[in-house]
CHARMM internal coordinates of N, CA and C (Angstrom, degrees):
IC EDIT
DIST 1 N 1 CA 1.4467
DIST 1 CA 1 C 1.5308
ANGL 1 N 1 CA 1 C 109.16
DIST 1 C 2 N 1.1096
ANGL 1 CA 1 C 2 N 112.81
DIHE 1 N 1 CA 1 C 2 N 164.18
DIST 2 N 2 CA 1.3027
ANGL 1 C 2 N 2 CA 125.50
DIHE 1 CA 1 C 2 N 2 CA -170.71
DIST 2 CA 2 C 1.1025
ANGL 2 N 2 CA 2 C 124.10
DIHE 1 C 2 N 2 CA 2 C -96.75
DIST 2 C 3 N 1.5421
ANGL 2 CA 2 C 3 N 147.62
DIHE 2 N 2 CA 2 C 3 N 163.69
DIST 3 N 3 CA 1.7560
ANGL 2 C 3 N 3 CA 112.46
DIHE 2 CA 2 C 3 N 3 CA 171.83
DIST 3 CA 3 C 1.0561
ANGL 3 N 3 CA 3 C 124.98
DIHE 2 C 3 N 3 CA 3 C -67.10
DIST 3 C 4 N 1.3550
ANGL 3 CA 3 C 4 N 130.25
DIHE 3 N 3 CA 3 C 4 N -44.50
DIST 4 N 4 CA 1.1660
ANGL 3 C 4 N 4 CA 147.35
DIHE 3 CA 3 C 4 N 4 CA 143.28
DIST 4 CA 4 C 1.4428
ANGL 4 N 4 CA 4 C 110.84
DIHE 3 C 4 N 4 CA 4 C 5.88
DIST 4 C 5 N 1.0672
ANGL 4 CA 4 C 5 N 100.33
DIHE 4 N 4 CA 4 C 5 N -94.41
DIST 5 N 5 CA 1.5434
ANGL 4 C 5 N 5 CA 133.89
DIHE 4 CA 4 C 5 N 5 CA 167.94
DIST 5 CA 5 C 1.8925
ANGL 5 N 5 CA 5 C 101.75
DIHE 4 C 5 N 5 CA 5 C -23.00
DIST 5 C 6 N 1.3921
ANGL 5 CA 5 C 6 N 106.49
DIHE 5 N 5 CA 5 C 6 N -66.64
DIST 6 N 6 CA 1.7510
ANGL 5 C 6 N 6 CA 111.34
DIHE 5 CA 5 C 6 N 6 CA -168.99
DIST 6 CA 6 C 2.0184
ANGL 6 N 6 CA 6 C 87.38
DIHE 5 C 6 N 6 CA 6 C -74.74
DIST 6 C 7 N 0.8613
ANGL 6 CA 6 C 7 N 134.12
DIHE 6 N 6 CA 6 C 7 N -49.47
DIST 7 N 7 CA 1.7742
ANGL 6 C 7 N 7 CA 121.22
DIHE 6 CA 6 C 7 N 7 CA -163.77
DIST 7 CA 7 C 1.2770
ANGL 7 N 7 CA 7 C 94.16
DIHE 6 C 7 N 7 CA 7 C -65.12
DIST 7 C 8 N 1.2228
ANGL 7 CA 7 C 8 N 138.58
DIHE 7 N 7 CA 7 C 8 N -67.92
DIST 8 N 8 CA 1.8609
ANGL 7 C 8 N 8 CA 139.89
DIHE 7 CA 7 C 8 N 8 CA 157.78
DIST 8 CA 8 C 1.3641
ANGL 8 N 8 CA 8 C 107.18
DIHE 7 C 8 N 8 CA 8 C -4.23
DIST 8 C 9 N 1.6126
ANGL 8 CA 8 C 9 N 118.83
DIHE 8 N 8 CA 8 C 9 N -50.07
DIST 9 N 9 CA 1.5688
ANGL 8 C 9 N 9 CA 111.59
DIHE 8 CA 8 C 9 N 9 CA -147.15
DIST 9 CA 9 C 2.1166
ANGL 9 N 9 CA 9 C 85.66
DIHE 8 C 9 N 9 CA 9 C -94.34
DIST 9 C 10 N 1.6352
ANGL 9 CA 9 C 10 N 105.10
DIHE 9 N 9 CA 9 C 10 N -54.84
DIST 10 N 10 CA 1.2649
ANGL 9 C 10 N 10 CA 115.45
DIHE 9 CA 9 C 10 N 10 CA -164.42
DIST 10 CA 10 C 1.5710
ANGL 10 N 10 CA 10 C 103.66
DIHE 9 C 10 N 10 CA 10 C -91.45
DIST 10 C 11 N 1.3041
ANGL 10 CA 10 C 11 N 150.46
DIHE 10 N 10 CA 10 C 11 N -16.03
DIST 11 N 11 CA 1.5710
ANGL 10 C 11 N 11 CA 151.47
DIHE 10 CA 10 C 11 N 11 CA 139.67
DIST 11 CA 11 C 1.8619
ANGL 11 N 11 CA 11 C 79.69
DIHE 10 C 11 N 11 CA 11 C 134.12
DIST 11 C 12 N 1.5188
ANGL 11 CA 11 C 12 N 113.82
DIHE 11 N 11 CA 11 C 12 N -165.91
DIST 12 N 12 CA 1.1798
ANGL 11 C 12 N 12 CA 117.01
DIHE 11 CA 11 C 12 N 12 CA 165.49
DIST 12 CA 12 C 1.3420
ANGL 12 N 12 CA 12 C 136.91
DIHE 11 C 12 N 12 CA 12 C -47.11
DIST 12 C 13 N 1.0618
ANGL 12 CA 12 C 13 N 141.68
DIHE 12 N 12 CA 12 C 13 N -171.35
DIST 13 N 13 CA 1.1247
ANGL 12 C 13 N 13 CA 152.76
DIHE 12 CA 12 C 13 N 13 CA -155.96
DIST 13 CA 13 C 1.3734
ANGL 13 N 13 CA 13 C 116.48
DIHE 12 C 13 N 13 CA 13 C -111.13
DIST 13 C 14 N 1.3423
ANGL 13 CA 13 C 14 N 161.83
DIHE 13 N 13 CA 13 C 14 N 134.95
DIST 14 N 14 CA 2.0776
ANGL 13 C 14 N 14 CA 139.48
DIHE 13 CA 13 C 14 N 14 CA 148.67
DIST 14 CA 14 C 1.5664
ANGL 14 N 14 CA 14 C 96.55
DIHE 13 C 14 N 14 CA 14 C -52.89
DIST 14 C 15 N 1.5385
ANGL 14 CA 14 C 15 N 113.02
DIHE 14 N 14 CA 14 C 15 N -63.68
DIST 15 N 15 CA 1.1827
ANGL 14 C 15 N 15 CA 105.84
DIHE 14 CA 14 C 15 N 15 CA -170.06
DIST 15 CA 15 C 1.4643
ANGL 15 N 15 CA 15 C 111.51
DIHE 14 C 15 N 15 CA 15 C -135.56
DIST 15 C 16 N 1.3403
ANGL 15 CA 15 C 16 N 120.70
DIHE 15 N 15 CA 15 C 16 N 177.74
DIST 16 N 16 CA 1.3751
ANGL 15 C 16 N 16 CA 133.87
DIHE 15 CA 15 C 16 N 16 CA 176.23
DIST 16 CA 16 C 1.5255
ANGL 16 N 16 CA 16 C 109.05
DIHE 15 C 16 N 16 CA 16 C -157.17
DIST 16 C 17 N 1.7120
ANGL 16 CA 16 C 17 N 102.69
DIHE 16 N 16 CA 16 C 17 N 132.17
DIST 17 N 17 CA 1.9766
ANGL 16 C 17 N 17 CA 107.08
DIHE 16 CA 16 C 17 N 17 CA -176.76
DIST 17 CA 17 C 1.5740
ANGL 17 N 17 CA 17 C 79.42
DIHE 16 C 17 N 17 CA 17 C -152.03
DIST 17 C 18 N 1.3664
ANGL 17 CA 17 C 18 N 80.63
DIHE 17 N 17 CA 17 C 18 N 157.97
DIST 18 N 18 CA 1.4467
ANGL 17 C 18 N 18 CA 116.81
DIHE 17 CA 17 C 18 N 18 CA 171.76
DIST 18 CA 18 C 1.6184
ANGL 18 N 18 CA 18 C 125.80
DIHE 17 C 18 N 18 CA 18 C -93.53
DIST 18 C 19 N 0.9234
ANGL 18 CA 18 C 19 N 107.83
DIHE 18 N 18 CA 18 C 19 N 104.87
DIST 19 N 19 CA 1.4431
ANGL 18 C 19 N 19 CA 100.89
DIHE 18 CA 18 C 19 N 19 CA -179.53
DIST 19 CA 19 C 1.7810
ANGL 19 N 19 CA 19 C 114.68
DIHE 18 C 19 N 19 CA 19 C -103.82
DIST 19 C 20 N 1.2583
ANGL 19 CA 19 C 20 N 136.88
DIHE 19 N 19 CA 19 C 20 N 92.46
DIST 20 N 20 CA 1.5323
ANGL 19 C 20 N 20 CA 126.17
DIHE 19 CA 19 C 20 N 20 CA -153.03
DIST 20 CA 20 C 1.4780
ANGL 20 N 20 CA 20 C 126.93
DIHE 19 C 20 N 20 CA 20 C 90.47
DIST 20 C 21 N 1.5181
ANGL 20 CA 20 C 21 N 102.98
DIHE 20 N 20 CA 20 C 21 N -119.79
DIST 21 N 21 CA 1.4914
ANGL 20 C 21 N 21 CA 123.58
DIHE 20 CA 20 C 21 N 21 CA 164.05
DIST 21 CA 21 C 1.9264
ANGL 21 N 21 CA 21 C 99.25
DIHE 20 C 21 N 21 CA 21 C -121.91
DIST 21 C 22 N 1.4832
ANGL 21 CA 21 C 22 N 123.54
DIHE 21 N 21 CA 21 C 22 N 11.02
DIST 22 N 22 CA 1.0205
ANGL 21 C 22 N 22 CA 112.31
DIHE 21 CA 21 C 22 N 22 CA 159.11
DIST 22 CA 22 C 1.6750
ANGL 22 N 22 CA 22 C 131.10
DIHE 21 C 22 N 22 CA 22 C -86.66
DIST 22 C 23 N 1.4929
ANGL 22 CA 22 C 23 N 139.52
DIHE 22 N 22 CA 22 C 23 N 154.68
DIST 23 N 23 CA 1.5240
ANGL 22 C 23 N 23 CA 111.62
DIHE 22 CA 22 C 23 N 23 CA 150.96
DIST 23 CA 23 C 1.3725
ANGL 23 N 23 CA 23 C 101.88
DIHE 22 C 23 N 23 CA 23 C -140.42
DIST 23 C 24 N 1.1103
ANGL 23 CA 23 C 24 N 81.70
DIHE 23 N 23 CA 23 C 24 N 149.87
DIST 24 N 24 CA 2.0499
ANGL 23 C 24 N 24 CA 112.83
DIHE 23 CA 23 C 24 N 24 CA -163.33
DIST 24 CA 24 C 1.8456
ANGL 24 N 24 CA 24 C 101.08
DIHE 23 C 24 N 24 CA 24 C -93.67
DIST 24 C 25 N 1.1392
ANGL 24 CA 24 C 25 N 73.15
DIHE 24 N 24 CA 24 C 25 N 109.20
DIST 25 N 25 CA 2.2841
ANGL 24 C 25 N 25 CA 76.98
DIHE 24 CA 24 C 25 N 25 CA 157.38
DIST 25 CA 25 C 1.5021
ANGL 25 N 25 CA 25 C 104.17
DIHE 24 C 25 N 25 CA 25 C -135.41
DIST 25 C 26 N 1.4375
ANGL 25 CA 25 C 26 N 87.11
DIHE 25 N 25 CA 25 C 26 N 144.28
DIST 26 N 26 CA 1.0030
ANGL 25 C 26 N 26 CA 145.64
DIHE 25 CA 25 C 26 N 26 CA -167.40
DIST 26 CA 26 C 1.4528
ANGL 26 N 26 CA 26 C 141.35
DIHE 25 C 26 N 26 CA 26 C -96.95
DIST 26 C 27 N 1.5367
ANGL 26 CA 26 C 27 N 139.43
DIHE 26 N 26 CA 26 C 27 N 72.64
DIST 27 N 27 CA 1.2571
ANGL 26 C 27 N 27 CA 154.55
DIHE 26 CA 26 C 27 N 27 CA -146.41
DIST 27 CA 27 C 1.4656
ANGL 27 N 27 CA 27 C 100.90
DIHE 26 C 27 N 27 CA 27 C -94.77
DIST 27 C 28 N 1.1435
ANGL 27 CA 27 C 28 N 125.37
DIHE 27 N 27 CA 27 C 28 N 126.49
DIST 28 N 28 CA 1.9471
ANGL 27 C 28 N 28 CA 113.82
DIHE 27 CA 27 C 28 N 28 CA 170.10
DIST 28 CA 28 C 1.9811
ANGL 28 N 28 CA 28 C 81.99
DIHE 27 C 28 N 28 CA 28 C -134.81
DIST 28 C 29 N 1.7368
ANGL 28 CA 28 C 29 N 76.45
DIHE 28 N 28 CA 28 C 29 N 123.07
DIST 29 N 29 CA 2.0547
ANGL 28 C 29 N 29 CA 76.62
DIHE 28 CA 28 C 29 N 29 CA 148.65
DIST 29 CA 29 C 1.5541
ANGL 29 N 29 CA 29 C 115.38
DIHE 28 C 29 N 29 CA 29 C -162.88
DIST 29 C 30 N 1.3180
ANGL 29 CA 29 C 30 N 96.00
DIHE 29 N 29 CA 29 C 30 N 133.64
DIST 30 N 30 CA 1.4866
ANGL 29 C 30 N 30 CA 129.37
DIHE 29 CA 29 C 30 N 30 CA -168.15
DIST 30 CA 30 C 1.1733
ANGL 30 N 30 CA 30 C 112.45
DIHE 29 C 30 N 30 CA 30 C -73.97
DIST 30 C 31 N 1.3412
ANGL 30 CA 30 C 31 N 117.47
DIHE 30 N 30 CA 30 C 31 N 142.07
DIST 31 N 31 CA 1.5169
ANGL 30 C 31 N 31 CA 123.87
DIHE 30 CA 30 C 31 N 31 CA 176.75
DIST 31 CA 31 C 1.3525
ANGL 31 N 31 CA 31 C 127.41
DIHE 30 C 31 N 31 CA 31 C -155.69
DIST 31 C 32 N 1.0672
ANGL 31 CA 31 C 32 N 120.55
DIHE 31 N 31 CA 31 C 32 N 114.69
DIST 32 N 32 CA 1.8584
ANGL 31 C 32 N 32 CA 116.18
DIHE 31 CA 31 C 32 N 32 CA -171.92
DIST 32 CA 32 C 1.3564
ANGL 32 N 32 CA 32 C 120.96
DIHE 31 C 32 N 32 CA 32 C -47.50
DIST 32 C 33 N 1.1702
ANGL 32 CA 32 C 33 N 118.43
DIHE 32 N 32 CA 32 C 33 N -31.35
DIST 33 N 33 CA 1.2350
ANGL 32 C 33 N 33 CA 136.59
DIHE 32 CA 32 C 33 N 33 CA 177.85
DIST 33 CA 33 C 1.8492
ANGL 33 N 33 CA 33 C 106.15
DIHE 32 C 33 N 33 CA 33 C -101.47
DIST 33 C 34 N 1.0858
ANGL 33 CA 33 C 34 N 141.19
DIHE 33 N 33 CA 33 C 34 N -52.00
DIST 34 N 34 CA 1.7387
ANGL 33 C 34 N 34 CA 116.41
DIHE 33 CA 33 C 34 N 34 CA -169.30
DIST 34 CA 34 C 1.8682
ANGL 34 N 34 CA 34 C 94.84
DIHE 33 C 34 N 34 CA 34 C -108.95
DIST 34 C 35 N 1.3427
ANGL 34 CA 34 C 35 N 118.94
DIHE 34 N 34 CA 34 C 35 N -3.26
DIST 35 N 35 CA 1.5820
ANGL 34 C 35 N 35 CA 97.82
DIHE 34 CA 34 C 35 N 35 CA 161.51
DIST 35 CA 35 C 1.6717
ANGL 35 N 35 CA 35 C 76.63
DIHE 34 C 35 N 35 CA 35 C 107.08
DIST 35 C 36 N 1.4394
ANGL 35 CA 35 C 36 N 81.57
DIHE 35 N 35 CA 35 C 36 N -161.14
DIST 36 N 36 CA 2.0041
ANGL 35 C 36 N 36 CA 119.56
DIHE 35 CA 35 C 36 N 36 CA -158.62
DIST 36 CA 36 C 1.6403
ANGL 36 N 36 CA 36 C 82.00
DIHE 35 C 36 N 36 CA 36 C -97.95
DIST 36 C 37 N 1.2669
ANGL 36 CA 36 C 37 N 103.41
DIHE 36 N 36 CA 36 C 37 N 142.76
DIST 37 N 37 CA 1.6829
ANGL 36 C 37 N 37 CA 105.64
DIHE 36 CA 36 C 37 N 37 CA 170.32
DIST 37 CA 37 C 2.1141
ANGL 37 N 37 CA 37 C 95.96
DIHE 36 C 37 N 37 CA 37 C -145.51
DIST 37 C 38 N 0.7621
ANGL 37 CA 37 C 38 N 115.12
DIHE 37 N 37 CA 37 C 38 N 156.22
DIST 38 N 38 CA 1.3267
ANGL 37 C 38 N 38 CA 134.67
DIHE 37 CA 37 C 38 N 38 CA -176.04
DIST 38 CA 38 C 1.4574
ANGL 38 N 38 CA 38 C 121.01
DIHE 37 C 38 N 38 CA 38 C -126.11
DIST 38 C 39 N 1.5552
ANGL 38 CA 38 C 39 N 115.86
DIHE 38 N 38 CA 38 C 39 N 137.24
DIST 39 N 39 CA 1.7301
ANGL 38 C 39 N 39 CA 114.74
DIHE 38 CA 38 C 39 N 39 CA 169.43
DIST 39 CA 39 C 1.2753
ANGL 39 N 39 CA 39 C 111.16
DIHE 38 C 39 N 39 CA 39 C -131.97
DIST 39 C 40 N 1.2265
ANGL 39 CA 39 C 40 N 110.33
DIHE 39 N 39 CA 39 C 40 N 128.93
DIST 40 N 40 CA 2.4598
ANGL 39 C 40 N 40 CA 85.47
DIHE 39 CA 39 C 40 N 40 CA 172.64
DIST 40 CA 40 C 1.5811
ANGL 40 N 40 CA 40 C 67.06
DIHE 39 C 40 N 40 CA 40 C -135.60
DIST 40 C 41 N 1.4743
ANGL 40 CA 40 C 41 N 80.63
DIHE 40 N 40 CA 40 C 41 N 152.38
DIST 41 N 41 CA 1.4848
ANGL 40 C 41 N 41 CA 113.09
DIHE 40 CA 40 C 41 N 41 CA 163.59
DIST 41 CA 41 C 1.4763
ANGL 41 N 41 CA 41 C 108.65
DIHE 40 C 41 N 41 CA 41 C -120.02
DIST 41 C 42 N 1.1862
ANGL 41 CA 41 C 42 N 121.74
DIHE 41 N 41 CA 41 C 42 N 148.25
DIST 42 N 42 CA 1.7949
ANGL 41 C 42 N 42 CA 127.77
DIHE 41 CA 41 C 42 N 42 CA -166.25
DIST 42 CA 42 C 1.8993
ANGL 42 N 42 CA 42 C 96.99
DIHE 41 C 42 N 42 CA 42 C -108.80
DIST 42 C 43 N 1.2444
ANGL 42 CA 42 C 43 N 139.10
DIHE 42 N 42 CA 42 C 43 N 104.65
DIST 43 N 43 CA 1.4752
ANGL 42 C 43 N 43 CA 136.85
DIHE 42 CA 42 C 43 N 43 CA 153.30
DIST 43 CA 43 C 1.3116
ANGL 43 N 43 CA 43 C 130.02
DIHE 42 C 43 N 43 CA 43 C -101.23
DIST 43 C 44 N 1.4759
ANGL 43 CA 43 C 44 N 106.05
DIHE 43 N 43 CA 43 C 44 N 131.05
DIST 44 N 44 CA 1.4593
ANGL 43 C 44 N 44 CA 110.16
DIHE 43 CA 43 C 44 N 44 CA 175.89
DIST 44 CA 44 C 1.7458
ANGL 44 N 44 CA 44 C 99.20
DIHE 43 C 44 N 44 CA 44 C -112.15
DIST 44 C 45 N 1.4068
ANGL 44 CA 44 C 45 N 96.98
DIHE 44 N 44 CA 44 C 45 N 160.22
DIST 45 N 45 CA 1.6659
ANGL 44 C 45 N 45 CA 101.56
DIHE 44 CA 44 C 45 N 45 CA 167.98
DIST 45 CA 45 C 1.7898
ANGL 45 N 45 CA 45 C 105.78
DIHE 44 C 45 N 45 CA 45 C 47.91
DIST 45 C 46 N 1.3238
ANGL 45 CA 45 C 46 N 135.11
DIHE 45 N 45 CA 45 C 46 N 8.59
DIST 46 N 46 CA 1.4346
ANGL 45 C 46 N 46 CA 129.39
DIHE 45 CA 45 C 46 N 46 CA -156.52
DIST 46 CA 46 C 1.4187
ANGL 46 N 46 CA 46 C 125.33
DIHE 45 C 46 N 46 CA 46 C 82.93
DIST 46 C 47 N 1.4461
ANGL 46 CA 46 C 47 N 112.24
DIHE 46 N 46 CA 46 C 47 N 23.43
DIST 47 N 47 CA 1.6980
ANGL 46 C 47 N 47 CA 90.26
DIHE 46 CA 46 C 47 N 47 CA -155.29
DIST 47 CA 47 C 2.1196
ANGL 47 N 47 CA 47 C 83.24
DIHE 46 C 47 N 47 CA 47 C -150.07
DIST 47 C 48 N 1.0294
ANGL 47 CA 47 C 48 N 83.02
DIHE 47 N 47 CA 47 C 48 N 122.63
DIST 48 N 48 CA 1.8905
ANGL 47 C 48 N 48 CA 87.62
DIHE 47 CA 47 C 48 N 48 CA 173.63
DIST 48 CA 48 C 1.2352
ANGL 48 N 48 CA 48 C 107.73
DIHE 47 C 48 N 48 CA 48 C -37.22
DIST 48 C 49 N 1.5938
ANGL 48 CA 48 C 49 N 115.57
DIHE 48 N 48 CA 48 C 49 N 146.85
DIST 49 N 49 CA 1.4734
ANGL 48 C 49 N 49 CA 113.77
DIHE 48 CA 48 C 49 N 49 CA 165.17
DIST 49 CA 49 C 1.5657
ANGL 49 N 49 CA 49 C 97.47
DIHE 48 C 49 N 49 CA 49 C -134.57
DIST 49 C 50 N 1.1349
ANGL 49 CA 49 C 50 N 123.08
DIHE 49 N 49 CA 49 C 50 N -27.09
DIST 50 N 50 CA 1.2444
ANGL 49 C 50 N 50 CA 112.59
DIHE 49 CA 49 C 50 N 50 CA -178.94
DIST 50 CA 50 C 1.6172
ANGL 50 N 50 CA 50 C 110.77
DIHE 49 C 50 N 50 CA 50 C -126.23
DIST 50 C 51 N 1.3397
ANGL 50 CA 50 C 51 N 146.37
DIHE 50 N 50 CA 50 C 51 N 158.60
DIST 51 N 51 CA 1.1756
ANGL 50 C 51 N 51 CA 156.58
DIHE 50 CA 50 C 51 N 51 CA -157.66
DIST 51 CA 51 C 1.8011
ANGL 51 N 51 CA 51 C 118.74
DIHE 50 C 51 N 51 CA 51 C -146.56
DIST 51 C 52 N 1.3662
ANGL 51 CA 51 C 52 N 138.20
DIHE 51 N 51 CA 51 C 52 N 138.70
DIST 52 N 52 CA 1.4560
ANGL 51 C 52 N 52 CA 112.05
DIHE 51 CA 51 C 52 N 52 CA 139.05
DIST 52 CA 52 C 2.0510
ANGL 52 N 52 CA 52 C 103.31
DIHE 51 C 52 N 52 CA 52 C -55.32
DIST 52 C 53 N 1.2015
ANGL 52 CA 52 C 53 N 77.51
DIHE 52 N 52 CA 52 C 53 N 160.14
DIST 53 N 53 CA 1.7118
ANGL 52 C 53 N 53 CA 106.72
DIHE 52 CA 52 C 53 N 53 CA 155.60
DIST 53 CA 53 C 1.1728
ANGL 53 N 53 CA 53 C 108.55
DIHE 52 C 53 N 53 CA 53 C -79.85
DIST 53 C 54 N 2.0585
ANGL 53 CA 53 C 54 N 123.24
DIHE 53 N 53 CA 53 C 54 N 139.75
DIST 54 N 54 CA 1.1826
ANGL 53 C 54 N 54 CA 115.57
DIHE 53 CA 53 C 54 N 54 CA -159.41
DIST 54 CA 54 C 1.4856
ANGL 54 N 54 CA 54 C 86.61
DIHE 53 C 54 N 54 CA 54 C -115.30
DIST 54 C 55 N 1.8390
ANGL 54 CA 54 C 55 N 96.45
DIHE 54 N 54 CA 54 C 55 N 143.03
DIST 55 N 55 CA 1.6340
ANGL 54 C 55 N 55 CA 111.77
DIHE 54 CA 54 C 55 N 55 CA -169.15
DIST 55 CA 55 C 1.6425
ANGL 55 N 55 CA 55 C 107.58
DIHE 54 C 55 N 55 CA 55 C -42.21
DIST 55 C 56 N 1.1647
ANGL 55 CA 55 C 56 N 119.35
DIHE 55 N 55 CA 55 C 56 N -177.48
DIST 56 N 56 CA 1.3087
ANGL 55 C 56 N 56 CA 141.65
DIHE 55 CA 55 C 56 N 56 CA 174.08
DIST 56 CA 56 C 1.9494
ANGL 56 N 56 CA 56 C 110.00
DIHE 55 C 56 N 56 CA 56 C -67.56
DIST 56 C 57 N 1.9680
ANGL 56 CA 56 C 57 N 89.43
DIHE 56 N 56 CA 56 C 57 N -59.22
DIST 57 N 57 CA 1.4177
ANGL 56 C 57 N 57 CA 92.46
DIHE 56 CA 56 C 57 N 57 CA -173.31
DIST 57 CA 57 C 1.4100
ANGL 57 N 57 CA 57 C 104.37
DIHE 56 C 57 N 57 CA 57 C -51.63
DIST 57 C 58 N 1.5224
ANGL 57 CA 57 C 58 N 133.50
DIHE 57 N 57 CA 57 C 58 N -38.90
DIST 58 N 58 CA 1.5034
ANGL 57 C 58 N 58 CA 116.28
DIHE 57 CA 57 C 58 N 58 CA -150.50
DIST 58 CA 58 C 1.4330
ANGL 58 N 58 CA 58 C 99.22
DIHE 57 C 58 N 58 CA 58 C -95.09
DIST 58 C 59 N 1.1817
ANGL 58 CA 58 C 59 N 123.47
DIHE 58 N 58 CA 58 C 59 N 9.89
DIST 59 N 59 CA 1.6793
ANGL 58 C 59 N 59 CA 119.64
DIHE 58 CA 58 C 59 N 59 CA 173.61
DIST 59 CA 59 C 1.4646
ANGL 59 N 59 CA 59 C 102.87
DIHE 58 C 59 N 59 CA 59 C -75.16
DIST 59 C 60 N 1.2757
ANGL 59 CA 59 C 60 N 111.05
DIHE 59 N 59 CA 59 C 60 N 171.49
DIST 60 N 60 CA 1.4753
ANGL 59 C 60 N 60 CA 126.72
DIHE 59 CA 59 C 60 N 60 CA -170.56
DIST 60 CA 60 C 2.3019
ANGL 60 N 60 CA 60 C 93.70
DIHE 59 C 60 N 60 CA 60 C -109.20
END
COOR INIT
IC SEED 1 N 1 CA 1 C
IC BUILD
């Protein structure tokens, strides 16, 4: 996916850095009830390279 594509699906970013020729964004969202949860997505060239693994529940 593209960035585009992942900010579209997941909204903006908290943060974004560069590490190399990679850049890392960064999702934080808070909740009184399930806690601090975290996402980074890893892009090179525009295009995801790295991902979490998506839970069990949201598989088909």
């Amino acid at each position: 996916m593209s960035t585009a594509e992942v900010t579209q699906l997941v909204g903006a970013p908290n943060s974004v850095k560069s590490q190399g020729d990679v850049l890392i964004y960064v999702w934080v969202y808070v909740s009184s009830f399930s806690g601090t949860r975290t996402l980074r997505v890893d892009f090179r060239d525009g295009k995801a390279i790295s991902a979490p693994p998506i839970p069990p529940e949201f598989q088909d």
